[in-house]
SELUMNU-702780 format. One record per residue (C-alpha): residue in one letter; x, y negated, z. Coordinates in nm, 2 decimals, padded with zeros to 4 digits. Example, Ala and Ser with C-alpha at 12.3 -4.5 7.8 and 13.67 -1.06 7.14 Angstrom:
SELUMNU-702780
@aa->a	x->01.23	y->00.45	z->00.78
@aa->s	x->01.37	y->00.11	z->00.71
//
This chain:
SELUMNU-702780
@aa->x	x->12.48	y->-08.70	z->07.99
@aa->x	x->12.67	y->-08.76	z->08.30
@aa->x	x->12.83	y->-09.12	z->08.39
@aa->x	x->13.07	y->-09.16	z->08.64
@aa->x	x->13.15	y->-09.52	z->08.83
@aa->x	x->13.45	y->-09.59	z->08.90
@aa->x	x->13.53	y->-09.82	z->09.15
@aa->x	x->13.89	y->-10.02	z->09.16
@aa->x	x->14.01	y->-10.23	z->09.47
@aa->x	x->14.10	y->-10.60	z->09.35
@aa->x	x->14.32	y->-10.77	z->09.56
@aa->x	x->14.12	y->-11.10	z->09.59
@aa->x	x->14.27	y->-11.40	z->09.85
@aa->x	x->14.02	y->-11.53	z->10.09
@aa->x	x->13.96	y->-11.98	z->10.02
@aa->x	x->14.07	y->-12.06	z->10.36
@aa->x	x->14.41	y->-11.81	z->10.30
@aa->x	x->14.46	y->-11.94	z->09.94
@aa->x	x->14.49	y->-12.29	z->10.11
@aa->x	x->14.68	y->-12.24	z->10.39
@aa->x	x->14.94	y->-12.07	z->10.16
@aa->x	x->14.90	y->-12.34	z->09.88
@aa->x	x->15.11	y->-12.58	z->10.13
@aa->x	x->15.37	y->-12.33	z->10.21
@aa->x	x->15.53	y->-12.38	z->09.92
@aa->x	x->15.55	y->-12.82	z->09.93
@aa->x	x->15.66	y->-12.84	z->10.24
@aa->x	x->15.92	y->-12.57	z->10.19
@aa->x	x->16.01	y->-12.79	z->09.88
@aa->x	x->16.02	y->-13.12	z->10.06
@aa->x	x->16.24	y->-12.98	z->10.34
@aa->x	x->16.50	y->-12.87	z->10.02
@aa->x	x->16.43	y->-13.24	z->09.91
@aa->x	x->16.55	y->-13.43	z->10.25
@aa->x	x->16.81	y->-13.16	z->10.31
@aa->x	x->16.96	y->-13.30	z->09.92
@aa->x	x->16.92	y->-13.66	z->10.04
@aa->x	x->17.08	y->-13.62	z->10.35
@aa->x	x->17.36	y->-13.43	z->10.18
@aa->x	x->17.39	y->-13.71	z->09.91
@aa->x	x->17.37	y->-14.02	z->10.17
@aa->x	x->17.41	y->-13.91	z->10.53
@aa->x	x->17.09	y->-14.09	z->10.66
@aa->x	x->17.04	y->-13.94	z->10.97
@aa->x	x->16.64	y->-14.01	z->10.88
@aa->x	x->16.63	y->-13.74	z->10.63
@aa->x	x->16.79	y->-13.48	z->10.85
@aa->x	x->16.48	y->-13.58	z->11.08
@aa->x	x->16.22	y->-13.58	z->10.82
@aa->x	x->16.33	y->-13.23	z->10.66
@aa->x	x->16.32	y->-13.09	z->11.05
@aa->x	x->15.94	y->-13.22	z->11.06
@aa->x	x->15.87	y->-13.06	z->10.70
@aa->x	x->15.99	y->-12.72	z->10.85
@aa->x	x->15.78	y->-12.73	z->11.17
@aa->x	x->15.47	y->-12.81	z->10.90
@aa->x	x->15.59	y->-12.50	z->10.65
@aa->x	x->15.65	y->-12.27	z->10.91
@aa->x	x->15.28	y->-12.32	z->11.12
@aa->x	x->15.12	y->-12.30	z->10.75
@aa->x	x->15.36	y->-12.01	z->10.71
@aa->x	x->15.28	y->-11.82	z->11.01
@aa->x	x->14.86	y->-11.88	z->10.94
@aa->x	x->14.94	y->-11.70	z->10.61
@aa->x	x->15.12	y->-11.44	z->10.72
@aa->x	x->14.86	y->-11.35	z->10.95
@aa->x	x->14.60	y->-11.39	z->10.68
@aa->x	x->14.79	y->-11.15	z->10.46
@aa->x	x->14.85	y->-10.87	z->10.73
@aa->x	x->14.50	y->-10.91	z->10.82
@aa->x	x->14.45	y->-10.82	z->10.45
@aa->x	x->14.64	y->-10.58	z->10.46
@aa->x	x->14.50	y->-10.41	z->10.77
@aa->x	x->14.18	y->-10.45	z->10.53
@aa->x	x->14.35	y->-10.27	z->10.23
@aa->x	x->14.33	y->-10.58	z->09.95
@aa->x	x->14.64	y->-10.71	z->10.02
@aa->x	x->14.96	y->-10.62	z->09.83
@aa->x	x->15.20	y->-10.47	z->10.10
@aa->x	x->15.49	y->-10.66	z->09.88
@aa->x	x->15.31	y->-11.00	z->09.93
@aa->x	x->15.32	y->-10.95	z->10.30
@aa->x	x->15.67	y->-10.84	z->10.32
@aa->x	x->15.78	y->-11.15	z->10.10
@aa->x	x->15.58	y->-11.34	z->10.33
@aa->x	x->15.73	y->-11.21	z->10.63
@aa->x	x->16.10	y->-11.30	z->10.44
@aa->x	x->15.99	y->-11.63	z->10.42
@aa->x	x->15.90	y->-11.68	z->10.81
@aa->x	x->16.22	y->-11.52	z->10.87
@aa->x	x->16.44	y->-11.73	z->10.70
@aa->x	x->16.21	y->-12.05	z->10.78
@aa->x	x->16.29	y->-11.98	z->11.15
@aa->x	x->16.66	y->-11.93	z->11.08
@aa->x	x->16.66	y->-12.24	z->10.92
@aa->x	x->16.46	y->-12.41	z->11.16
@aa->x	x->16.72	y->-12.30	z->11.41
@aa->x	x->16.98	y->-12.46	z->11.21
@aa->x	x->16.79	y->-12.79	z->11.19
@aa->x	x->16.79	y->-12.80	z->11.53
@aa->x	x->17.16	y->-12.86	z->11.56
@aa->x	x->17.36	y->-13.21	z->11.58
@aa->x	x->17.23	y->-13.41	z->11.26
@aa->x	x->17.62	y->-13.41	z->11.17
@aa->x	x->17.66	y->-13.04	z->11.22
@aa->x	x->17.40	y->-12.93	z->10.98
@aa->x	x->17.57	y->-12.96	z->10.61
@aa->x	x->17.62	y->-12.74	z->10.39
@aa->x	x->17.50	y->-12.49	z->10.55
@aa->x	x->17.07	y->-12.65	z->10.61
@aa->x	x->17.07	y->-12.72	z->10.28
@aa->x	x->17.13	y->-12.32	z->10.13
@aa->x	x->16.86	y->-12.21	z->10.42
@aa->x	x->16.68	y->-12.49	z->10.24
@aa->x	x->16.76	y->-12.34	z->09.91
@aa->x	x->16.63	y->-11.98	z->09.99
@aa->x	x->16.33	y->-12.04	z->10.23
@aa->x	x->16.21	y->-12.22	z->09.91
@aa->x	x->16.22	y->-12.01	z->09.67
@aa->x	x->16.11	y->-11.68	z->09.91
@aa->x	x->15.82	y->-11.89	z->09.94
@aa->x	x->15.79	y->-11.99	z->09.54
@aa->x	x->15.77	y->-11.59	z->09.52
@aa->x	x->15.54	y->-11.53	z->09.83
@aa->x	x->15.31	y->-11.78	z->09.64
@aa->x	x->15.32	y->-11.66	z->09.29
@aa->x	x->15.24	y->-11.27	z->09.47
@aa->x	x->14.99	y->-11.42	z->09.67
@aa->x	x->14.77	y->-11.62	z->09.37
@aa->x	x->14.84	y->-11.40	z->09.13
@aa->x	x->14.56	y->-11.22	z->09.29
@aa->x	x->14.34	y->-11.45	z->09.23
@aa->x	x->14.07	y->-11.31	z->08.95
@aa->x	x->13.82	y->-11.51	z->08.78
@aa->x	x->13.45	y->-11.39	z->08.72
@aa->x	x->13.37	y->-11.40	z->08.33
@aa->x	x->13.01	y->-11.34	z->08.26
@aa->x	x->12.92	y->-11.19	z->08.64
@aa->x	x->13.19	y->-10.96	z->08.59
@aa->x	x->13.52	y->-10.93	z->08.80
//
């Protein structure tokens, strides 16, 4: 009798990767957060704050893009996670750009950027755990 093995790739997320993008996705969400309260009061302070919260996502943004196209170079990365990813930079940097205007000048317009760098990055996340297995009994 003949057996055969058959080997399958699992996309598995390196530690140091799975926590660099595990604060993509706050920081993203606190920026949407200031952006709302500086739409509902006019504090300049929150304009400010939300500016900060982008520089944050995007330098945790750009470490886990390179992470997932190093991955990808590798072959256990999903090509859709990376290209998500790479959504998510480029709409971070747009709205980074739009931060960086006159703290009057921003509204409406920061707060959509806000609304759809967040969730391109609630998506990048989801693709990116979701890749995440868990050993049962020494097997993956």
């Amino acid at each position: 009798m003949a057996s055969t093995a058959v080997v399958t790739r699992h996309w598995v997320i390196h530690p140091f990767h799975a926590a660099v993008l595990g604060g993509v996705l706050p920081l993203f969400l606190g920026a949407l957060l200031a952006d709302y309260a500086y739409w509902n009061t006019y504090e300049i302070q929150w304009s400010n704050f939300a500016s900060w919260l982008l520089v944050g996502a995007m330098v945790m943004t750009t470490l886990a893009l390179l992470f997932g196209l190093l991955g990808r170079l590798r072959g256990s990365r999903n090509g859709f996670y990376v290209i998500v990813l790479a959504a998510t930079w480029i709409v971070g940097f747009l709205n980074s750009l739009h931060h960086a205007r006159d703290a009057w000048a921003i509204m409406p317009g920061a707060l959509v950027w806000s609304v759809i760098v967040t969730v391109l990055a609630l998506i990048a996340t989801w693709l990116g755990f979701a890749s995440v297995r868990v050993r049962v009994g020494g097997a993956l």
